[in-house]
Backbone bond lengths (Angstrom), bond angles and torsions (degrees), N, CA, C in turn:
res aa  C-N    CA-C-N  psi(-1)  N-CA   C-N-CA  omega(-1)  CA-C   N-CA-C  phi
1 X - - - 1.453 - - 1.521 108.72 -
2 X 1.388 110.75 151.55 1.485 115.69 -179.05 1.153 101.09 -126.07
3 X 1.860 107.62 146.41 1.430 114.84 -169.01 1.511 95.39 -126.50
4 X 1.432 116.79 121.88 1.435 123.82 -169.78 1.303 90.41 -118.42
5 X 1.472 91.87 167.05 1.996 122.68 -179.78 1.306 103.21 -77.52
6 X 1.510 101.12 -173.63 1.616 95.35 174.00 1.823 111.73 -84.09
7 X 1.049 99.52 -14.08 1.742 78.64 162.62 1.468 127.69 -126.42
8 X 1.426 101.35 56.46 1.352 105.69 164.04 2.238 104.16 114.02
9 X 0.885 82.52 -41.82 1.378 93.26 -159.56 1.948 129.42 -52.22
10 X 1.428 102.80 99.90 1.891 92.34 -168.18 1.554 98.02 -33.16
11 X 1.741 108.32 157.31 1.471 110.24 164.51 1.367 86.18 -151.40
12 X 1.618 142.25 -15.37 1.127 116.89 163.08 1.805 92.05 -155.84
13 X 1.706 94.85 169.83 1.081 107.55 -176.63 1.681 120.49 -126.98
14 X 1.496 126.90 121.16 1.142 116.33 -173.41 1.207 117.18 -110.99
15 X 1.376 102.38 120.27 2.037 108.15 -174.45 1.413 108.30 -79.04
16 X 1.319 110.65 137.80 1.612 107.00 -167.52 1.462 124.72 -57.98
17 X 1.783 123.71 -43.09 1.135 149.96 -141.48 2.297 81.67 -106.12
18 X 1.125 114.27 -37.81 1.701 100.19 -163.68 1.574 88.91 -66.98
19 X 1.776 108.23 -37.11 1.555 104.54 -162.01 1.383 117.70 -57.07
20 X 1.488 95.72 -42.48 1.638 117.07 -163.66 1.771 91.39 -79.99
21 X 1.484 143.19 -0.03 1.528 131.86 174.34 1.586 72.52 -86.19
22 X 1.239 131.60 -88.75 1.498 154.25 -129.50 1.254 91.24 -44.05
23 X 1.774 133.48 -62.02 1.480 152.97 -163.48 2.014 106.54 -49.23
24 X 2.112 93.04 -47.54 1.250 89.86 -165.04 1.325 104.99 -108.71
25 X 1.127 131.73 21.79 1.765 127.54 174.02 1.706 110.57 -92.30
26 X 1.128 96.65 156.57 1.751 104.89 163.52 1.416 116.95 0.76
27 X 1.594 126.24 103.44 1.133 110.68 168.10 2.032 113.25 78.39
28 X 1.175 111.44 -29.45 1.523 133.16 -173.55 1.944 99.52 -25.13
29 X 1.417 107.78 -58.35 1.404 101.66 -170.35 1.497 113.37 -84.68
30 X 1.445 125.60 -24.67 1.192 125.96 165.96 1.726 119.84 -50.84
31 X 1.672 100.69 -33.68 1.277 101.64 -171.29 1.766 113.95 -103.80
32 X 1.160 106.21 0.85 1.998 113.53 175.21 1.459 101.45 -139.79
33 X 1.064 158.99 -10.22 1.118 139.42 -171.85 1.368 113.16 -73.30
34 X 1.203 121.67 -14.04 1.874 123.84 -167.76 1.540 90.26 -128.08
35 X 1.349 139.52 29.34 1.356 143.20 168.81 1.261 111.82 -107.06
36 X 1.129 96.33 158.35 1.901 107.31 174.80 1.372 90.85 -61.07
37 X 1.289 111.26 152.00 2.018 134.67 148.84 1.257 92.09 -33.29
38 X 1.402 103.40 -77.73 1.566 105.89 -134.75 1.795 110.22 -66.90
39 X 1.081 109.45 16.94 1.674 124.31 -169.16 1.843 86.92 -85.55
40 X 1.194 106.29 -38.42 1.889 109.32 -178.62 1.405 126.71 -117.40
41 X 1.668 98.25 37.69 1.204 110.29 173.49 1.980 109.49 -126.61
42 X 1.261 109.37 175.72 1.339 116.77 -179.24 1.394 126.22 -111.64
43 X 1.164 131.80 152.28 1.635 130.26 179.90 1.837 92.05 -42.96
44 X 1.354 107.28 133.62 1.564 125.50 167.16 1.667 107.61 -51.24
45 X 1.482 125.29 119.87 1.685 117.63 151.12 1.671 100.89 -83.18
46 X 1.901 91.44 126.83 1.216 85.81 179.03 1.764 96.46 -122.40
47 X 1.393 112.06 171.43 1.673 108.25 155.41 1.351 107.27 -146.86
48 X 1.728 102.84 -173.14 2.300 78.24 -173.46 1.357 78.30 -110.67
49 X 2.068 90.74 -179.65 1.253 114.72 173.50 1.528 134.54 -19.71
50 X 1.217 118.94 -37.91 1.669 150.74 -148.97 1.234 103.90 -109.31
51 X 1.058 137.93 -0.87 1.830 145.28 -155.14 1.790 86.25 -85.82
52 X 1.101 111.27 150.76 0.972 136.38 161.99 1.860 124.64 -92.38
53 X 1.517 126.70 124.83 1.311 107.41 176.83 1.070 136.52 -6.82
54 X 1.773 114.47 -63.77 1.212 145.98 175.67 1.170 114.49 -47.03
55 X 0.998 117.36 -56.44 1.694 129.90 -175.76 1.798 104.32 -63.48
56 X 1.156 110.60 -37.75 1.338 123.66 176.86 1.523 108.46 -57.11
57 X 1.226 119.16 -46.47 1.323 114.46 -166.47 1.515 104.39 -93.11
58 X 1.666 120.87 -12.52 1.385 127.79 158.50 1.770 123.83 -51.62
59 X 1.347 89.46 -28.48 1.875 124.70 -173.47 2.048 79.91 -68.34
60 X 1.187 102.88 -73.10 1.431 106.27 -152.61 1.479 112.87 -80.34
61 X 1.515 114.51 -8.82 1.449 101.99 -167.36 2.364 98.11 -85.24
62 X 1.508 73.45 -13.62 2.281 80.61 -175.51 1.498 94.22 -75.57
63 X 1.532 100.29 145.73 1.738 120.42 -174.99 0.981 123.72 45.54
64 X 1.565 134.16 177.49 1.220 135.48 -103.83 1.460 77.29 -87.93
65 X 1.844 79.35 156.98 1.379 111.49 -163.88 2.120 115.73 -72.65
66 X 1.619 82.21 -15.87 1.710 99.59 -174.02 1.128 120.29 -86.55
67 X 1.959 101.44 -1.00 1.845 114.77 165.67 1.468 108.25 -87.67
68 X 1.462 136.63 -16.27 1.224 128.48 -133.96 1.280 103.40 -93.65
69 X 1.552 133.84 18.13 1.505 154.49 109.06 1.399 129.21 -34.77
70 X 1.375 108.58 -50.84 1.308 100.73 178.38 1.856 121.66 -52.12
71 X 1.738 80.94 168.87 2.243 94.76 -175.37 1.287 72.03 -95.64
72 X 1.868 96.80 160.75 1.417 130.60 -179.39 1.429 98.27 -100.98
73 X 1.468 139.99 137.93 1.198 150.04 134.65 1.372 105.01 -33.48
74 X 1.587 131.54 143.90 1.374 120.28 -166.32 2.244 73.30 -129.59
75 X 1.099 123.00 115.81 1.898 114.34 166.60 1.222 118.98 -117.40
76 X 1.016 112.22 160.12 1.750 113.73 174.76 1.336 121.22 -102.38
77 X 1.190 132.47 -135.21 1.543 107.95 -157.09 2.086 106.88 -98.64
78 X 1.327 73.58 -2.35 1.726 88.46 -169.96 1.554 106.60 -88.15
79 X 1.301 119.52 -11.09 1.439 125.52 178.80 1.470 99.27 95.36
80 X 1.282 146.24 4.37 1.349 149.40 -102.73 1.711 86.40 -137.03
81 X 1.512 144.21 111.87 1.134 123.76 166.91 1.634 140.19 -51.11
82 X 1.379 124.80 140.67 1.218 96.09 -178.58 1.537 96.34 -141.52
83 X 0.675 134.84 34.09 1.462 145.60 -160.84 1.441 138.92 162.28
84 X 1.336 138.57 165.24 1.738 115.85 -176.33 1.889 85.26 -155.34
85 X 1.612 101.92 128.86 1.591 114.65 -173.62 1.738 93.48 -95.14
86 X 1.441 116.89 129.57 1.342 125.20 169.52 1.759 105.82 -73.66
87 X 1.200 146.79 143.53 1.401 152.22 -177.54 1.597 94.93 -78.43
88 X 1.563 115.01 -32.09 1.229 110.59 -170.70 1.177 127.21 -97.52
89 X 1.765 98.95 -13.39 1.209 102.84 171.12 1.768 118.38 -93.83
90 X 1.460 105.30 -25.30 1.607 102.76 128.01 1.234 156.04 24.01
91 X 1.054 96.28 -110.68 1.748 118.26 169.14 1.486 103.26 -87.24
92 X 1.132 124.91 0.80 1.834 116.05 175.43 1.195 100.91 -79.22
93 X 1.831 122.21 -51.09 1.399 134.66 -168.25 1.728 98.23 -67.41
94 X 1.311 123.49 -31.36 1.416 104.31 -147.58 2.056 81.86 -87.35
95 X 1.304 98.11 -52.15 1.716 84.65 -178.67 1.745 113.26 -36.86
96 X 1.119 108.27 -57.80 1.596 109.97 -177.39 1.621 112.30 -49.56
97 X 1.025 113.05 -52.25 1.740 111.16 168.07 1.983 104.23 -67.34
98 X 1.079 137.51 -22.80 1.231 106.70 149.03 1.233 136.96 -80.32
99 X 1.420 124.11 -2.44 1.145 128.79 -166.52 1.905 95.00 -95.48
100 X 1.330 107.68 -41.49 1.654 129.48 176.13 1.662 100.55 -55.95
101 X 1.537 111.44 -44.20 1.487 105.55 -174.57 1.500 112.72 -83.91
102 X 1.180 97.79 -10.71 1.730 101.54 -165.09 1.670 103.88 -83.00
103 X 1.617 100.06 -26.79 1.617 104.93 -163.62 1.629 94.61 -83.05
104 X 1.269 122.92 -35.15 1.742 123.67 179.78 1.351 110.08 -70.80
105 X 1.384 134.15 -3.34 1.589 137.98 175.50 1.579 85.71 -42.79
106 X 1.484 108.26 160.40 1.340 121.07 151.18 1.932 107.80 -101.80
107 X 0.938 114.11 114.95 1.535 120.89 -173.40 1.385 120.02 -56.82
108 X 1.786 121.83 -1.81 0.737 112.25 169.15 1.521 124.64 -95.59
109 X 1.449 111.69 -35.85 1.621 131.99 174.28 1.229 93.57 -95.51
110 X 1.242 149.42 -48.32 1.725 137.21 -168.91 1.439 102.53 86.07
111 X 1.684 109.86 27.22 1.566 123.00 -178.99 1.882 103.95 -98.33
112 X 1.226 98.99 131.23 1.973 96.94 162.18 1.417 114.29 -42.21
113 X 1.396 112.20 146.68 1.320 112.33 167.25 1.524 129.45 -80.26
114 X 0.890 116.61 -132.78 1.526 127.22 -177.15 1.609 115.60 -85.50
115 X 1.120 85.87 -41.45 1.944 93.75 174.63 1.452 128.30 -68.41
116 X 1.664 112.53 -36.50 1.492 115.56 154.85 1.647 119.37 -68.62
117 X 1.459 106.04 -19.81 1.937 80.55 172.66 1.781 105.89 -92.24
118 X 1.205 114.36 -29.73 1.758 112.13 -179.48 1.432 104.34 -51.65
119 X 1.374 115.33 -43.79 1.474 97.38 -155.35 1.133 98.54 -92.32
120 X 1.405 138.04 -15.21 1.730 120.50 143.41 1.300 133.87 -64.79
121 X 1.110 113.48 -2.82 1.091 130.58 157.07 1.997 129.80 -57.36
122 X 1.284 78.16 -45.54 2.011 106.53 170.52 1.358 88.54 -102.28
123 X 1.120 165.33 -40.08 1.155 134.25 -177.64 1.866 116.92 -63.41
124 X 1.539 94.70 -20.81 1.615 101.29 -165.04 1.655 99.99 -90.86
125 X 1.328 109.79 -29.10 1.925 127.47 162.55 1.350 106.71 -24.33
126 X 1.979 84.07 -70.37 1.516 103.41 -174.42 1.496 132.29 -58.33
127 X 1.179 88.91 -14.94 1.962 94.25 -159.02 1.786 85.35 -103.15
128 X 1.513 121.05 2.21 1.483 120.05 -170.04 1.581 115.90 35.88
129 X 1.254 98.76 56.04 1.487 102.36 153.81 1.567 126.23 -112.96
130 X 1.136 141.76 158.32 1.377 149.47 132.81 1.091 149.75 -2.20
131 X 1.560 139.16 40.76 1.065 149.23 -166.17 1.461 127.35 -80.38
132 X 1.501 123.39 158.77 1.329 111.14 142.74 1.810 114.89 -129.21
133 X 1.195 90.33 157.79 1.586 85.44 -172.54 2.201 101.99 -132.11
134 X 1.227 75.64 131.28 1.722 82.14 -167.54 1.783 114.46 -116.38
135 X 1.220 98.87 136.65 1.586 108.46 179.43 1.392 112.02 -99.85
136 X 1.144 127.36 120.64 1.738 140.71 167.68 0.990 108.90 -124.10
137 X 1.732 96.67 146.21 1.766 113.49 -161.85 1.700 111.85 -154.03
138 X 0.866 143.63 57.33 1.583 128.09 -172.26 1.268 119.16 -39.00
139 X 1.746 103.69 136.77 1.437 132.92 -149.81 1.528 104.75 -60.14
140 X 0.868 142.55 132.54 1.475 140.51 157.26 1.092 124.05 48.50
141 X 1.956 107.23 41.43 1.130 158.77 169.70 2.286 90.81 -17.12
142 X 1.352 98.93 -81.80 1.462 112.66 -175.60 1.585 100.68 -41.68
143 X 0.892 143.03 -37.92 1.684 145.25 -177.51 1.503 102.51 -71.86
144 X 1.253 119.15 -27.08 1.261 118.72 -171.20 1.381 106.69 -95.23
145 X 1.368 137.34 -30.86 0.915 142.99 150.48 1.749 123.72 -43.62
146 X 1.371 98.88 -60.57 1.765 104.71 179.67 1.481 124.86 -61.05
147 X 1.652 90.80 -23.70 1.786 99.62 -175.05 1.413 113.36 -89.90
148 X 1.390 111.19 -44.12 1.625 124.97 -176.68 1.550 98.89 -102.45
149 X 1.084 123.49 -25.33 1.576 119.05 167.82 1.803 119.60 86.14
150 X 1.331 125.16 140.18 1.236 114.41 -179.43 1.450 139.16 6.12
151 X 1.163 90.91 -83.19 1.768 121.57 -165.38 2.174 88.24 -58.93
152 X 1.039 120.20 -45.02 1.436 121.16 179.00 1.832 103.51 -66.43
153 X 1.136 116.01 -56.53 1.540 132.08 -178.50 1.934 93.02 -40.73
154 X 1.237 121.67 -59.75 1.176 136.31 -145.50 1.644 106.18 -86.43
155 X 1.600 98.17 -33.91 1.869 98.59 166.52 2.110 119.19 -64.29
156 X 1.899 81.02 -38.57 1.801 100.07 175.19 1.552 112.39 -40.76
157 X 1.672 108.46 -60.97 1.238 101.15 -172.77 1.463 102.36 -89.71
158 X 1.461 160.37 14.48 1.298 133.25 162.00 1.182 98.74 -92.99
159 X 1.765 133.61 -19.38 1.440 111.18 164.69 1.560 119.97 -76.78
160 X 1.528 126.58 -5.07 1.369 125.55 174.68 1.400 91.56 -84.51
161 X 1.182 137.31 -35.48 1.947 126.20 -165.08 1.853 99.17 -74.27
162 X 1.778 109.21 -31.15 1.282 95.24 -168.64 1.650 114.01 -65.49
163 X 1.882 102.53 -34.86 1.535 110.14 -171.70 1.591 104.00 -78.05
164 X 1.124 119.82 -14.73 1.220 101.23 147.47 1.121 166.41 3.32
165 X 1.899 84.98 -116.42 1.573 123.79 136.28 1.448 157.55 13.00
166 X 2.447 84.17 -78.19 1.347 110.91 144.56 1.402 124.64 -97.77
167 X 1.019 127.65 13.36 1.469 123.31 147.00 1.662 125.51 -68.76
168 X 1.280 87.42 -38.98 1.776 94.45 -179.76 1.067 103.88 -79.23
169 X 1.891 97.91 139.42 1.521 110.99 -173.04 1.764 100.03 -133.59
170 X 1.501 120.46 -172.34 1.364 124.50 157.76 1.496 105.89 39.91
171 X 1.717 130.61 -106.89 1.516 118.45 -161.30 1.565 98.47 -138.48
172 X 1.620 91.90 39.38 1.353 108.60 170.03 1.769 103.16 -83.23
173 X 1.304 105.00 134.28 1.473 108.57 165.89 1.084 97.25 -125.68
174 X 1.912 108.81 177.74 1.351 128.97 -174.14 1.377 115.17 -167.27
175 X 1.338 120.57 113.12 1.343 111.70 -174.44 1.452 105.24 -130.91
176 X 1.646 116.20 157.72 1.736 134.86 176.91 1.560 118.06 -97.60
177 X 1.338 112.30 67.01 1.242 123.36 164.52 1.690 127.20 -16.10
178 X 1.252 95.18 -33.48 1.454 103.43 -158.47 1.462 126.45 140.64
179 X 1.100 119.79 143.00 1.614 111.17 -173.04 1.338 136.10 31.43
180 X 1.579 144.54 -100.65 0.970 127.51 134.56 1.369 141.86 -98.54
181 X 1.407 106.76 31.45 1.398 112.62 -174.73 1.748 110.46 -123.87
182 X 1.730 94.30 137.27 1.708 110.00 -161.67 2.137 91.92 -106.75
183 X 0.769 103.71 -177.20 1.202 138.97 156.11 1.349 120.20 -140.65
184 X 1.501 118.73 147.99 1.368 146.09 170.17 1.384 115.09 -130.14
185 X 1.335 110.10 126.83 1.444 115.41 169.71 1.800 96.26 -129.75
186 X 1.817 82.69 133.30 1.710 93.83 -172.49 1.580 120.63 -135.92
187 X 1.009 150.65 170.17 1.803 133.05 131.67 1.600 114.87 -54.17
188 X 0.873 108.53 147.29 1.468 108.86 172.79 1.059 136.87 -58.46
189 X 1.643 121.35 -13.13 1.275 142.57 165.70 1.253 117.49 -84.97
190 X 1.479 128.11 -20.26 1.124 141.46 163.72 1.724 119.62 -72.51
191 X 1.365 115.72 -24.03 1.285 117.09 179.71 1.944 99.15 -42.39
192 X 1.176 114.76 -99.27 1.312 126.50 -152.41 1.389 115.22 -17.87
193 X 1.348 134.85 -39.85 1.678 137.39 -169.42 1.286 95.70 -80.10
194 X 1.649 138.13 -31.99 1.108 126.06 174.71 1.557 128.51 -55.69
195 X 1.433 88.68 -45.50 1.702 108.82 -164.37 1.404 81.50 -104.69
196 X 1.300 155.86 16.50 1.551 124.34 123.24 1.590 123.92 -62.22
197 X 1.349 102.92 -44.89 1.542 113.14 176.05 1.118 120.77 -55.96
198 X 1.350 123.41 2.08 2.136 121.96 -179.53 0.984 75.59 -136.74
199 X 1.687 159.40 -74.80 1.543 138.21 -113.35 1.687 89.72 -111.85
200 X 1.265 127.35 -20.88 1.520 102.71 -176.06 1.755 105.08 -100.06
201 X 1.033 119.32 -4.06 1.599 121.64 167.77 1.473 131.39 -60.07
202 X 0.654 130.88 149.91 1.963 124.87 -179.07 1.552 104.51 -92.56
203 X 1.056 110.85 115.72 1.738 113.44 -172.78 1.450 84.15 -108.50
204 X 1.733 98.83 154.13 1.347 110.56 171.56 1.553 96.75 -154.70
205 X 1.482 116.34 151.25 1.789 119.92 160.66 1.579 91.02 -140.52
206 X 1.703 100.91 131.92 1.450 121.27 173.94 1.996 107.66 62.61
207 X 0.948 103.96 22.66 1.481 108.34 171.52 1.512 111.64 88.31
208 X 1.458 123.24 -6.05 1.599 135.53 168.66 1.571 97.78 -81.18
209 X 1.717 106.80 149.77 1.128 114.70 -165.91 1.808 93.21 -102.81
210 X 1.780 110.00 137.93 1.532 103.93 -176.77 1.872 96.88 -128.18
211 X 1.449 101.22 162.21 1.370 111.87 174.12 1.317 121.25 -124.21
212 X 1.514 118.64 141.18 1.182 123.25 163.19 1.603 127.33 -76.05
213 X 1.567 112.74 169.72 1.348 106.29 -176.28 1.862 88.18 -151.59
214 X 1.108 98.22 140.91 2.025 118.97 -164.41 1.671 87.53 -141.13
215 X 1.424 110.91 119.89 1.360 137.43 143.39 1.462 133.80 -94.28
216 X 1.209 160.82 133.09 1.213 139.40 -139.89 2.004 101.21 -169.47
217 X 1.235 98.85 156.05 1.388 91.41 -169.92 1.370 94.94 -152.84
218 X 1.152 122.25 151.61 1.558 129.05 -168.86 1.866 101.30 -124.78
219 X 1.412 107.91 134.88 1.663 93.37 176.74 1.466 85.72 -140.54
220 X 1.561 80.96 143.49 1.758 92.43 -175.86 1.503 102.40 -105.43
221 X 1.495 120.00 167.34 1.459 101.40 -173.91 1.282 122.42 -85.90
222 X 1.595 120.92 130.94 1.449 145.40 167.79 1.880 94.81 115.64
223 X 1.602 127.80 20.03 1.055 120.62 166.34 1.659 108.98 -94.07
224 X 1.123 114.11 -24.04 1.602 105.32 154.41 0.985 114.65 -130.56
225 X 2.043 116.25 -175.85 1.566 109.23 -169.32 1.835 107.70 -110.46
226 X 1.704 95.85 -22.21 1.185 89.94 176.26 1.927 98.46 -177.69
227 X 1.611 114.14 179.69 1.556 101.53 -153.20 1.593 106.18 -61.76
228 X 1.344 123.38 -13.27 1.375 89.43 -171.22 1.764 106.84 -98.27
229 X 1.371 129.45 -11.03 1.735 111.11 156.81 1.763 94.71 -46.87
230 X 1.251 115.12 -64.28 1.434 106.64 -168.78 1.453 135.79 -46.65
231 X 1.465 116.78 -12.97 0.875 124.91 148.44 1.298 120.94 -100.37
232 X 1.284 153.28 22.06 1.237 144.80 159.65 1.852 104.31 -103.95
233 X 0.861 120.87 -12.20 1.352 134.74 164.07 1.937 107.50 -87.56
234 X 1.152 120.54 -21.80 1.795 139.69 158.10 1.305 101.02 -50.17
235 X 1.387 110.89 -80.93 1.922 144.77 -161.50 1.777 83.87 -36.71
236 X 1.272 121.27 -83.86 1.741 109.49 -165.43 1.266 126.51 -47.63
237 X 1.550 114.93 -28.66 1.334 111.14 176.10 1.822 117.56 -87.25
238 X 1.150 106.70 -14.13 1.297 119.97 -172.85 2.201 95.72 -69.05
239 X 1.579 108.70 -40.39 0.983 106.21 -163.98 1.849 106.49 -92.08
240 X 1.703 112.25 -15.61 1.215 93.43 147.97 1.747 149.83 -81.92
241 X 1.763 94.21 -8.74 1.227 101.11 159.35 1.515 140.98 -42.16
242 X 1.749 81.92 -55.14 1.764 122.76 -172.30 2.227 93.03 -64.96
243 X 1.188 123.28 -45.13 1.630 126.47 176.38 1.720 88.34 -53.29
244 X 0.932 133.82 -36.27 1.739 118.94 -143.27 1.727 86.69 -83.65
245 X 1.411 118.45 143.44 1.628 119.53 162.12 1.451 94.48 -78.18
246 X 1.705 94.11 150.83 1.196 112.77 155.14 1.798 107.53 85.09
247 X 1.491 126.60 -173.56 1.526 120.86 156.60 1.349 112.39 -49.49
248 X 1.131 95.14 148.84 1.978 118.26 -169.12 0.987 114.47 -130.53
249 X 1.351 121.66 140.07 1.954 110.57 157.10 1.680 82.95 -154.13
250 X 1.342 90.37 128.89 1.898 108.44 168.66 1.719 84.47 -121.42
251 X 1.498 84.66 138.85 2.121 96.34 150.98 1.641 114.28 -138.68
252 X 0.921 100.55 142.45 1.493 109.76 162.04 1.115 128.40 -137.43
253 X 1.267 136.78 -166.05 1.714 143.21 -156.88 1.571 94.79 -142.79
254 X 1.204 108.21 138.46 1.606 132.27 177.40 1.698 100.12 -73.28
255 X 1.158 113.53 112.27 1.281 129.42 168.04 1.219 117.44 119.13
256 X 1.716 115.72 -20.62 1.356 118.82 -135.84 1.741 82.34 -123.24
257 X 1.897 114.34 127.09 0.890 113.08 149.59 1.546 149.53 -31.52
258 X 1.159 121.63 120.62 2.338 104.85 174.55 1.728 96.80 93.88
259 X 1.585 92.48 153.52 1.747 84.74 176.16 1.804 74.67 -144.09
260 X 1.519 71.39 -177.25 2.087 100.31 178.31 1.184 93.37 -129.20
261 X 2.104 88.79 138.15 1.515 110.46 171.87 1.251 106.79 -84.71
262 X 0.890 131.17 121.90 1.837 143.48 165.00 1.245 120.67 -73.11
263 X 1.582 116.18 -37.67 1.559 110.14 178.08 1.674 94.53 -141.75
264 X 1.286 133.75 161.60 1.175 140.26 168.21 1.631 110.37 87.24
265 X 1.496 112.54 172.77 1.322 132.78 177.10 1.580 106.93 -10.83
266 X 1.592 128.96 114.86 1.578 105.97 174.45 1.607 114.87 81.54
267 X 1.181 128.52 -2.61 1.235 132.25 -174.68 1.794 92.71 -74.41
268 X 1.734 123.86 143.28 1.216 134.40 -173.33 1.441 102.05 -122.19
269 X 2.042 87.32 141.07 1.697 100.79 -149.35 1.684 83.60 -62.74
270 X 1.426 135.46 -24.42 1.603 115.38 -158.79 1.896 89.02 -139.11
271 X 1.423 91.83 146.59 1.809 106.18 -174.51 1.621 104.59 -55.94
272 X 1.285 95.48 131.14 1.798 95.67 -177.97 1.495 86.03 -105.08
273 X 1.793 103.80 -176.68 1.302 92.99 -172.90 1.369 105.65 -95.35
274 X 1.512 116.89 145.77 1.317 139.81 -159.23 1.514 125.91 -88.95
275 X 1.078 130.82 -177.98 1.660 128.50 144.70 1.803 88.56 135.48
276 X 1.491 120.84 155.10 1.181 149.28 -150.74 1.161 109.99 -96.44
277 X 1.674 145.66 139.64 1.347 143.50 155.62 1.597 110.88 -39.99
278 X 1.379 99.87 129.89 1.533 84.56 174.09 1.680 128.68 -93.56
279 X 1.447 95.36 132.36 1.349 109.00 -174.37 1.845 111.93 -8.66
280 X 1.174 118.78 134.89 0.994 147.33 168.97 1.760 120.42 57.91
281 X 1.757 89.83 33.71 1.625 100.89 -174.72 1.184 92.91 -126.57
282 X 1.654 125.36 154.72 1.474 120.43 172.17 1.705 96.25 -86.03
């Protein structure tokens, strides 16, 4: 239980099980029953609105070890309570989202699928920020397979998911769609270390030398509504990548006619201005 001020504010916290020793031991009701609460309660853990799970259990894992039961005060910017996080209800949700994230791995890279980058995708919509989101695919993927064969095909892409991986940093994601095609969701300033790490590397399957191809699209906020305009504004540049011989990088901008080649045939020494054919126009 939480014991707030008159306007809102935790000032102490009472754990159920310390109260109920204190209430029923030796003397227990003689000595708290006609006392204030807050005489058998503890400084409030609080975090704000915006806290993250994680951060929550950062809240609870600091000091003594005989709090690390207690509920978190959930406040807003006013210090003002507005909520109370169960520990148990907690760690119930976070196991279930690992067990939820663990089952969407792709088993070959041990990368999220498709559903963890979309829906950050709309989360990043929502929050109207700035993204880019990039499609990679190695070139004539099926040739590489038939010539060097599976088991070679299958080393190709878990060493493209690893460089990845460690390329992605900060609120860089990266996910394995399927076969040979990744997604990247990045800031726009973050592009370049990614797409050095797959397009400037020497790929090979069965001792033949193979290339990647990265399409990429930037949406600024209110140029789409949610991931899939953003990917249908993806789809054209993805397929002028795939025209370019050799490593590729096309980008463009959501809304905005024409893209820029970044790597390959025609690529320009300095960014011209950018943005993508729009969907379903040549």
């Amino acid at each position: 239980m939480l014991l707030v001020d008159t306007h809102g504010v935790p000032v102490r916290s009472v754990h159920r099980s310390r109260f109920l020793l204190s209430m029923s031991g030796r003397y227990g009701h003689a000595l708290y029953a006609d006392r204030p609460a807050a005489k058998l309660g503890d400084p409030p853990r609080t975090v704000g609105v915006d806290a993250t799970a994680w951060e929550v259990l950062d809240v609870v894992a600091v000091g003594d070890r005989d709090r690390t039961s207690d509920d978190v005060a959930v406040v807003d910017r006013y210090g003002r309570c507005v909520g109370v996080v169960r520990l148990a209800d907690l760690v119930r949700a976070l196991a279930e989202s690992r067990v939820e994230e663990a089952a969407s791995l792709n088993p070959l890279t041990r990368l999220p699928g498709s559903d963890a980058i979309t829906g950050e995708v709309d989360r990043r919509i929502a929050d109207g920020r700035t993204f880019a989101l990039s499609w990679l695919d190695v070139d004539h993927f099926k040739q590489v397979n038939d010539g060097a064969g599976f088991a070679a095909g299958d080393e190709l892409i878990r060493s493209v998911g690893r460089a990845l991986r460690h390329a992605a940093s900060g609120s860089t994601h990266v996910g394995h769609i399927g076969g040979d095609d990744f997604l990247v969701l990045a800031d726009p300033d973050g592009l370049d270390p990614v797409a050095a790490s797959v397009l400037d590397a020497p790929w090979s399957a069965g001792g033949n030398p193979v290339s990647l191809s990265l399409a990429t699209v930037v949406c600024t906020p209110g140029s789409v509504m949610d991931h899939r305009q953003a990917a249908a504004w993806l789809a054209p540049l993805k397929k002028a990548a795939k025209s370019i011989g050799g490593a590729s990088w096309v980008l463009g901008r959501a809304g905005v006619n024409g893209h820029e080649v970044r790597r390959g045939a025609g690529a320009s020494a300095t960014p011209a201005g950018y943005g993508v054919a729009e969907p379903g126009r040549n």
